[in-house]
N, C-alpha and C positions, 0 to 999 in steps of 0.2 A: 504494500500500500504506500509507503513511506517512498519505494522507487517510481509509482505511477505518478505521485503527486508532486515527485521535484521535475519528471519530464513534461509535466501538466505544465508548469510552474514554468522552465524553461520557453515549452511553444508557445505561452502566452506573452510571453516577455521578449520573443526571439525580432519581431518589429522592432524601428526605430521606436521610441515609447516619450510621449511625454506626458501630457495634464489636460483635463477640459473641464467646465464651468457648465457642466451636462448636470442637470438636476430630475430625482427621479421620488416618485408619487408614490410611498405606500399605500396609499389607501385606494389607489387605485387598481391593486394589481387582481387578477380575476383568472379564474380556472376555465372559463368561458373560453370555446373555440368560437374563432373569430372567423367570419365568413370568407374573408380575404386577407392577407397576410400583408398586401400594400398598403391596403386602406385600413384600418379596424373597424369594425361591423359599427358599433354603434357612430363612425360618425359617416358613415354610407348613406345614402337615399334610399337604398333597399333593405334597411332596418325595419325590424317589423314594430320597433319601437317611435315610428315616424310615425305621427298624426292621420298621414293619409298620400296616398297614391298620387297626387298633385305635387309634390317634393320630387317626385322622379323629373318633372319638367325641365327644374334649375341644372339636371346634367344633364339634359340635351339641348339645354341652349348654346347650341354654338361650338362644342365645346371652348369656352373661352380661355379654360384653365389650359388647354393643351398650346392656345395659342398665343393670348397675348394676358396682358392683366388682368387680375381675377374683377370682375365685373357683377355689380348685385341684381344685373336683368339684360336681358337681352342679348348678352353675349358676345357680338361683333355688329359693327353697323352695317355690312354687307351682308351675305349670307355665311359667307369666311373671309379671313382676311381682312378685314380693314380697322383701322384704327379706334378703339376702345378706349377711352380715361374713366379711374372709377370716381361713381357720384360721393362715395363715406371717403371724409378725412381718416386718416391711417399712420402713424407713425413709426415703424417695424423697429425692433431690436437691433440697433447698425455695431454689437460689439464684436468685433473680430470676424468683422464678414469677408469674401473675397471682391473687390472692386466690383461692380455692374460695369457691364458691356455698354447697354440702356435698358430703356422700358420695354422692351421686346424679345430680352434673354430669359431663356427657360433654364429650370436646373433641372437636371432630372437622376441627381445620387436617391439612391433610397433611403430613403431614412426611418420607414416604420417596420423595425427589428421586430417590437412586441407582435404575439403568435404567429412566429417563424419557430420558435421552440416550444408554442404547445399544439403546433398541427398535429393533429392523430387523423385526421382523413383527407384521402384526394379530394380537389373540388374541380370545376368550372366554371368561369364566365365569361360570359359573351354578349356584348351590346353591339347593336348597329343603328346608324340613324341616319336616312336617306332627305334631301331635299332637292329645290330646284338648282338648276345649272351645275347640275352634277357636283355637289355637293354629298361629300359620305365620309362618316365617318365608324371606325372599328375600332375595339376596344374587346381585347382577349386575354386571360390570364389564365393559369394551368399551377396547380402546385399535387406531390406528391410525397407520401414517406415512405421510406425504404429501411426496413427492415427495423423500424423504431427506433433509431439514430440517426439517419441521415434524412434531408426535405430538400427536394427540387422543385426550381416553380422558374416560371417565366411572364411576363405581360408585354402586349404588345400597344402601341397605341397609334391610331393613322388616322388623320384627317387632309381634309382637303376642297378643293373647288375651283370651278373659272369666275365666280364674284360675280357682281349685276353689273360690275361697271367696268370701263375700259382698264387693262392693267392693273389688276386686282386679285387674281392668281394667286390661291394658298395651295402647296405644299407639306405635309408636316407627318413626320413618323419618328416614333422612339420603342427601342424597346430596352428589356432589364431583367436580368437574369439573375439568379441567386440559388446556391447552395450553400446549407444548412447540415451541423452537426451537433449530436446533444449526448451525452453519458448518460445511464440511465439512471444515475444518482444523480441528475442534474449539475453535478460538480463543474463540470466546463461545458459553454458552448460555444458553439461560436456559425460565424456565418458569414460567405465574401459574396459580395456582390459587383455588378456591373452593369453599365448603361453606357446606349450609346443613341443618341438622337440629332436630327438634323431639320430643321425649318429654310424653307423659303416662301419668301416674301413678293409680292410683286407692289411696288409702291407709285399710286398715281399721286400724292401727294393732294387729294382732293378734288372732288368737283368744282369746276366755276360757276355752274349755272344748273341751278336745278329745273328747268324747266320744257325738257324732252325727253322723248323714253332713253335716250343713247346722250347725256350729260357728256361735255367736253371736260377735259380732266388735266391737272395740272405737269404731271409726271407721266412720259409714256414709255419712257425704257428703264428706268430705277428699279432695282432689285433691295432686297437684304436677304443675307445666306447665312445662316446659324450652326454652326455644328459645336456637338458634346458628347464630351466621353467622360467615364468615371468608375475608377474602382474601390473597394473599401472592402476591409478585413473587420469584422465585430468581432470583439470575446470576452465573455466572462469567466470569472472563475468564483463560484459558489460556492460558502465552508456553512457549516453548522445551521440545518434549517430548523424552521420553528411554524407551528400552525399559530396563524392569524385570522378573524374574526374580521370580516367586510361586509359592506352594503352591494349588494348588485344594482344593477339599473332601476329593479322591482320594487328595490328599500326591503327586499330579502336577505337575512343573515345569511352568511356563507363561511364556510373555514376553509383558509389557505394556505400551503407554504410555501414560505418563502427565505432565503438564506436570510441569516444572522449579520454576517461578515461578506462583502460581495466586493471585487476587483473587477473593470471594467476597460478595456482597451478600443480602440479603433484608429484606426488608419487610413486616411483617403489621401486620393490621387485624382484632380477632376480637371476636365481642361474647357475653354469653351473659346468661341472664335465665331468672327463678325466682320462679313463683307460687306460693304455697303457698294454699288455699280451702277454708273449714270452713264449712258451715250449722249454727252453733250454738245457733239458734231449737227446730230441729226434735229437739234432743237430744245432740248432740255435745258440746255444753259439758261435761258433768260429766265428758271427759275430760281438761280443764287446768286445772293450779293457779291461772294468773293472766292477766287480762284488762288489756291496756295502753292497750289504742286502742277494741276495740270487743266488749261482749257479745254481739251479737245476730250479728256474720258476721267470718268472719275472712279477709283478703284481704292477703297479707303477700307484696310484689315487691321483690325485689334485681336489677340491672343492672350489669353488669362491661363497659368497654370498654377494651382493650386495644390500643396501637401502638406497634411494636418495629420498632426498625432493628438493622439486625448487619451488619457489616462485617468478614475476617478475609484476611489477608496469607499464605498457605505460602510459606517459601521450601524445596526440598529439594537437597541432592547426592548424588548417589550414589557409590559404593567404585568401585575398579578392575573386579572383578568382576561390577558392579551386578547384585548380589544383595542388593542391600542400601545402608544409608546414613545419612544426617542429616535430619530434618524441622524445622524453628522455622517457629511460627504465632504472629503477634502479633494484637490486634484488643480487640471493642468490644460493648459492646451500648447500644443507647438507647432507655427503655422508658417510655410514658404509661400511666398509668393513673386511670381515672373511675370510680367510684364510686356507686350511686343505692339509696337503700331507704325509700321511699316516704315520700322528703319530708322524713326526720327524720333519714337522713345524707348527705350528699352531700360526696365529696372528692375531690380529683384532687393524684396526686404522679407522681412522676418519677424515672427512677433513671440513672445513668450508672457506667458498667463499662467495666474495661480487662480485658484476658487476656491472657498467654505459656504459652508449650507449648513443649516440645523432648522429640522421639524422636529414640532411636538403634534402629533397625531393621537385621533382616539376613535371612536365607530362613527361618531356623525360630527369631529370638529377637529381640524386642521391646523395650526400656526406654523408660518415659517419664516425665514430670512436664507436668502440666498446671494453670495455677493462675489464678483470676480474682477482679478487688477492686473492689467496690461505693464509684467515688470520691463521688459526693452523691445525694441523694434519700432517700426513706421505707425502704431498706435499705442506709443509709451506714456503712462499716464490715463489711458482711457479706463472706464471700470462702469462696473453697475452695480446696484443694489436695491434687491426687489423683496419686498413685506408685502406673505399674503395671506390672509385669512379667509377659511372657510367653514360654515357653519349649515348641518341638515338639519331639518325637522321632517316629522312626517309619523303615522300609525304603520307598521310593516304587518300588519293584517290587514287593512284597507287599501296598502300600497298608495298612500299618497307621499307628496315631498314636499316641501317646500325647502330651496335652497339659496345661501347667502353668499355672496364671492363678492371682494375687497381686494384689490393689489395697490401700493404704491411702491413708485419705482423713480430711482435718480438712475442717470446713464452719462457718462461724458466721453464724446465719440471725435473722434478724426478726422476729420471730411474723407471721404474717399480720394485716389488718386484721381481718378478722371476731374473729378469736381476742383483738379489744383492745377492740373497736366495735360493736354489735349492737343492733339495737334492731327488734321484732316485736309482734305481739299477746299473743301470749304468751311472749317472752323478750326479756329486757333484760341488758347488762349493761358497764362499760366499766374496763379492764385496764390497768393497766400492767405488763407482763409484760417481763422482762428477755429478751436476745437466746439462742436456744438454739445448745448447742456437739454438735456430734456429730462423733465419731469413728467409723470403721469398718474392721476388717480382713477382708477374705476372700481364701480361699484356696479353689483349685478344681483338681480330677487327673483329666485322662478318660482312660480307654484305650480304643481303638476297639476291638481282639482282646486279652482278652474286652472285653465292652462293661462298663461299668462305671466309675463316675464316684461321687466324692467328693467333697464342699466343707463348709467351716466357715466360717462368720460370727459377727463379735463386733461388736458396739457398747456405747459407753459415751456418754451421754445425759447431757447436765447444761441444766438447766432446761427439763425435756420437760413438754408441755403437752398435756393430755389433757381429754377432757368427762367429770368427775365425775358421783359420785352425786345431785345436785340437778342435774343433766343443762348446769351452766353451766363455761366453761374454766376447767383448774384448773395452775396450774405447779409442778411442784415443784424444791428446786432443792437435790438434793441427788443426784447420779450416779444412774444408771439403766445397769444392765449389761445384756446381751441377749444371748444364747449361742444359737447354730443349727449342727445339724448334720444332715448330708443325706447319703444313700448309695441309689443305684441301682445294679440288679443285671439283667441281662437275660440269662436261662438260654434253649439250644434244644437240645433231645433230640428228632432226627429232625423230626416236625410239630409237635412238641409247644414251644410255649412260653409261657415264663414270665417278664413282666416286674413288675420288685418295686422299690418306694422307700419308703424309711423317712426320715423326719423327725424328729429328737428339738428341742428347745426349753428355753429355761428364762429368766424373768425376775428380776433379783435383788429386785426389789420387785413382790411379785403383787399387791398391793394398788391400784399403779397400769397395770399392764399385766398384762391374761389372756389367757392363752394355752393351748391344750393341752400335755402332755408330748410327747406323742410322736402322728402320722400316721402313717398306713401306706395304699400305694394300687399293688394288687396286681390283673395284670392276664392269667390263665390262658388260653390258647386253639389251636385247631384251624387250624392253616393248609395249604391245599393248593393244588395248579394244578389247573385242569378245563380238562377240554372241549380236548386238544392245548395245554396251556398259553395257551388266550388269557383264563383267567380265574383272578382271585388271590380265593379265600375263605378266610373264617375264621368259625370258631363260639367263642364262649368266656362267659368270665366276669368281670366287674370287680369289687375288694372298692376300697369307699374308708372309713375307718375313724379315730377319733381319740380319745382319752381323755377322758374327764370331765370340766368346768371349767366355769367361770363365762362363760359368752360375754356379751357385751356386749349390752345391750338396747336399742333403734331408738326414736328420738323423731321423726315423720311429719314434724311440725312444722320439725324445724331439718332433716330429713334428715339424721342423723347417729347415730353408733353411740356412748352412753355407758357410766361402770362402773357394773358392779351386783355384788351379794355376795349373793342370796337364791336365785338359779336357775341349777342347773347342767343341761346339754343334752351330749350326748357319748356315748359308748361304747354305740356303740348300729352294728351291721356295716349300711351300705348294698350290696344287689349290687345289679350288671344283669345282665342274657343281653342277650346280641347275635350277631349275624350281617352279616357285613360283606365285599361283593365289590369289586374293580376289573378294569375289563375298559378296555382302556388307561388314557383320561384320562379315565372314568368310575368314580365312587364311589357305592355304594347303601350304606348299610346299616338295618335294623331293631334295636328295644333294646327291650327291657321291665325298666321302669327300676322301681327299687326295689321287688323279691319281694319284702325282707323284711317287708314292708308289714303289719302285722294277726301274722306269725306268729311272731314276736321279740319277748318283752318286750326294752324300752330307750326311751329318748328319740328320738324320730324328728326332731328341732329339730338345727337348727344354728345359728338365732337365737332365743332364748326367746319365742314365744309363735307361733312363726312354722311350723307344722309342717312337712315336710318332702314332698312331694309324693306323693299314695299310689304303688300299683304303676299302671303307665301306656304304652300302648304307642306309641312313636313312630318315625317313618322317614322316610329324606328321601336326598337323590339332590343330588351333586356331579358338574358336567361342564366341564372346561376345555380350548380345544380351538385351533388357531391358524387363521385364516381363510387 
């Protein structure tokens, strides 16, 4: 035993090895097979803990996630491919990220490890979703276990189209491969993955004129070409397990184990690269100000190579009860980073980080502090530090909840290179930009009976850096406050239901940040059993809606969204109809997407110059099934 555990010991250590600021949730760990190993089942649309059949919608709009920024409706303004900015302010976690490309790089590392090591059945799934102008997209995954240690699985993901409008041409496929090892004392696992995906882009840069079936367009030979590769080794190493006492989804008691003592390593390798291509011979030029490198073609590649180690320590104890207890995680990250843009930058830095965490956990109440400090490299000095509390209520005979979540968090970040460094055909420019501070509070209340959930967001922004009116980074550095407030409501009278979310917003300075007032995204419909109950339909209606404002306008060239103050796009009602069955683990539905099409005055954009897709019928068919 003593010789299996120092070679144990060995292979897990045998990687370059450092530290990461990865923080992990007892109280969420669950014996529950997860329908998908990429995704976890409950945060899936095909969760059978989802309200209703009408959620499968949001992943066939567009796929947006595959293609460009994640988006609260609609998906792409053409039928694929065209330019999307989202309507909710967002401020993401920028500590020790790899530089952005722009607004149009996909990552596609895998990163959801949990039930890869408690697969015990083959599954399958399979989605397809058909529209006009050839428009389809495929989404396939496969996983298996072999011999009750080892799990092989793969996904595939492919979209595409020829667009409504000139030069508008999406492209887009990834896939991602993964094998999986586990001991049957669960003492070590581990698991290496791989992906490799590529996007192109056809960019007209805009319609000019909305007002024929065949719109003249601003851009008719500009391309963008995406490619990504990425591997990564996971491993744990597991000593001294213990049963724990959890809530499931149900607010049903469950006992679980889970190591004592747990070491945790990964390793990635991810690369990603960015063509941008204008034929400006043929006419394209007279849509840029300025020529750097070359009038006659424009040919502008960035390259990002990124290697990260992470290394993290849990130690936990549990109460007399064990329901509950202590968790302290110490650890690390160690991060390369290369640099390439055609010749005229080229840099490579490095960053090294420490991290601590301490929760106190119990069956229905959470505290914790998690903090991590960038000691040298290109974000020396950078750290966060995030307090979060969580608190349930609820009868576990009745299965109700009510749940309470509180985070506040300090962050002080580095601008990214690009945002200092830049140099293109048509954009130059080099920054010294001081580090940004952000702060953030949210607060979030759900009740399961009635269903209904509320949450507030506040941020306070000092030296927030945005792409200006001359489309180049602009800092400002004087507070930037962000106000969000959110309330969903979900009404059922007999068959009849009604689910409704309202978004309200406010920036204290709109001059550097636009946003709508207020969303609304209102969802009416018909649900019934058929056929002896083996079939769940619905007929209804979806509004997605938002006020007036100045949306940001898309430059092809950087792929990125800047401010403008001369076009506003907004209040203007999108519906759909749809029709939506499941018949077990099969999902159909049909939509005819935006009636209001031609019979609504209002702006049909939700990016200026970018129309919004006319009325359009599409349908596609979800099946996931276990071998």
């Amino acid at each position: 035993m003593k010789d299996l555990l120092r070679a144990l010991v060995l292979i897990f250590l045998f990687p370059i090895f450092s530290f990461s600021q990865e923080s992990k949730d007892s109280t969420n760990i669950s014996n529950n097979k997860l329908d998908s190993i990429f995704v976890p089942a409950r945060y899936c649309w095909w969760s059978e803990n989802y309200i209703s059949v009408d959620s499968s919608l949001n992943s066939y709009n567009e796929n947006s996630d595959f293609i460009r920024v994640n988006f609260p409706f609609l998906g792409n303004t053409g039928n694929v491919g065209s330019a999307t900015n989202s309507i909710k302010f967002s401020s993401d976690s920028l500590f020790l990220i790899t530089p952005y490309l722009n607004a149009l790089e996909n990552s596609y590392t895998i990163t959801q490890l949990k039930g890869v090591f408690n697969q015990t059945y083959p599954y399958t799934h399979a989605m397809f979703v058909s529209g006009p102008q050839n428009e389809q997209d495929l989404y396939a995954e496969y996983g298996i276990q072999l011999k009750k240690m080892f799990r092989l699985g793969a996904k595939y993901v492919g979209t595409g189209g020829d667009g409504i409008y000139e030069n508008s041409t999406n492209k887009f496929s990834n896939i991602d491969l993964y094998a999986g090892f586990t001991t049957q004392n669960r003492l070590y696992n581990c698991v290496l993955t791989g992906a490799i995906g590529k996007n192109k882009v056809s960019e007209n840069g805009g319609v000019t004129e909305d007002t024929s079936d065949v719109p003249p367009v601003n851009l008719h030979y500009a391309q963008n070409y995406f490619k990504n590769k990425s591997i990564a080794l996971h491993q744990e190493l597991n000593l001294k397990f213990d049963s724990l006492a959890v809530l499931n989804n149900s607010m049903g008691e469950e006992k679980n184990e889970f190591p004592l003592l747990e070491i945790t390593h990964s390793i990635t390798y991810k690369t990603k690269a960015n063509t941008f291509t204008d034929d400006l011979i043929s006419g394209d030029n007279v849509n840029y100000n300025h020529f750097y490198i070359d009038s006659a073609t424009t040919k502008d590649s960035t390259h990002i190579a990124d290697l990260t180690n992470t290394l993290n320590v849990f130690y936990r104890k549990l109460n007399d009860k064990k329901d509950g207890g202590l968790q302290f995680s110490v650890g690390g990250i160690h991060q390369l980073i290369n640099l390439y843009q055609d010749s005229l930058i080229q840099k490579s830095y490095s960053n090294i980080a420490s991290s601590i965490s301490v929760k106190v956990f119990s069956l229905r109440e959470t505290v914790a502090i998690s903090s991590a400090y960038t000691i040298n490299g290109y974000n020396s000095g950078d750290y966060y530090i995030n307090l979060n509390y969580i608190h349930l209520w609820g009868d576990t005979a009745k299965k109700t909840k009510t749940s309470f979540y509180s985070t506040l968090s300090f962050q002080n970040s580095t601008p990214s290179y690009f945002y200092q460094n830049y140099y293109s055909n048509h954009f130059k420019w080099e920054n010294d930009f001081n580090d940004m501070k952000i702060i953030k509070l949210n607060f979030r209340l759900e009740f399961k009976k009635p269903r209904f959930k509320i949450e507030l967001s506040a941020y306070n922004l000092k030296n927030y850096i945005y792409y200006g009116l001359n489309v180049n980074p602009v800092q400002i550095s004087y507070p930037l406050n962000i106000f969000i407030g959110q309330v969903s409501k979900d009404i059922s009278i007999g068959k009849f239901h009604l689910n409704s979310l309202a978004l309200i917003q406010k920036s204290s300075n709109e001059k550097a940040v636009h946003v709508p007032l207020l969303y609304l995204k209102q969802s009416l419909y018909l649900e019934s059993m058929l056929f002896k109950k083996a079939m769940q339909l619905q007929l209804g209606m979806a509004l997605n809606y938002f006020t007036n404002y100045e949306g940001n306008y898309y430059m092809p060239a950087l792929g990125q969204f800047y401010l403008q103050d001369s076009t506003s796009v907004g209040n203007y009602p999108f519906i759909d109809v749809f029709a939506a069955g499941k018949i077990k683990r099969v999902r159909l539905f049909i939509k005819l997407q935006n009636i209001t099409s031609g019979l609504v005055n209002g702006s049909e954009y939700t990016v200026p110059f970018y129309p919004v897709a006319p009325r359009m019928l599409k349908w596609g068919v979800s099946w996931m099934f276990f071998d």
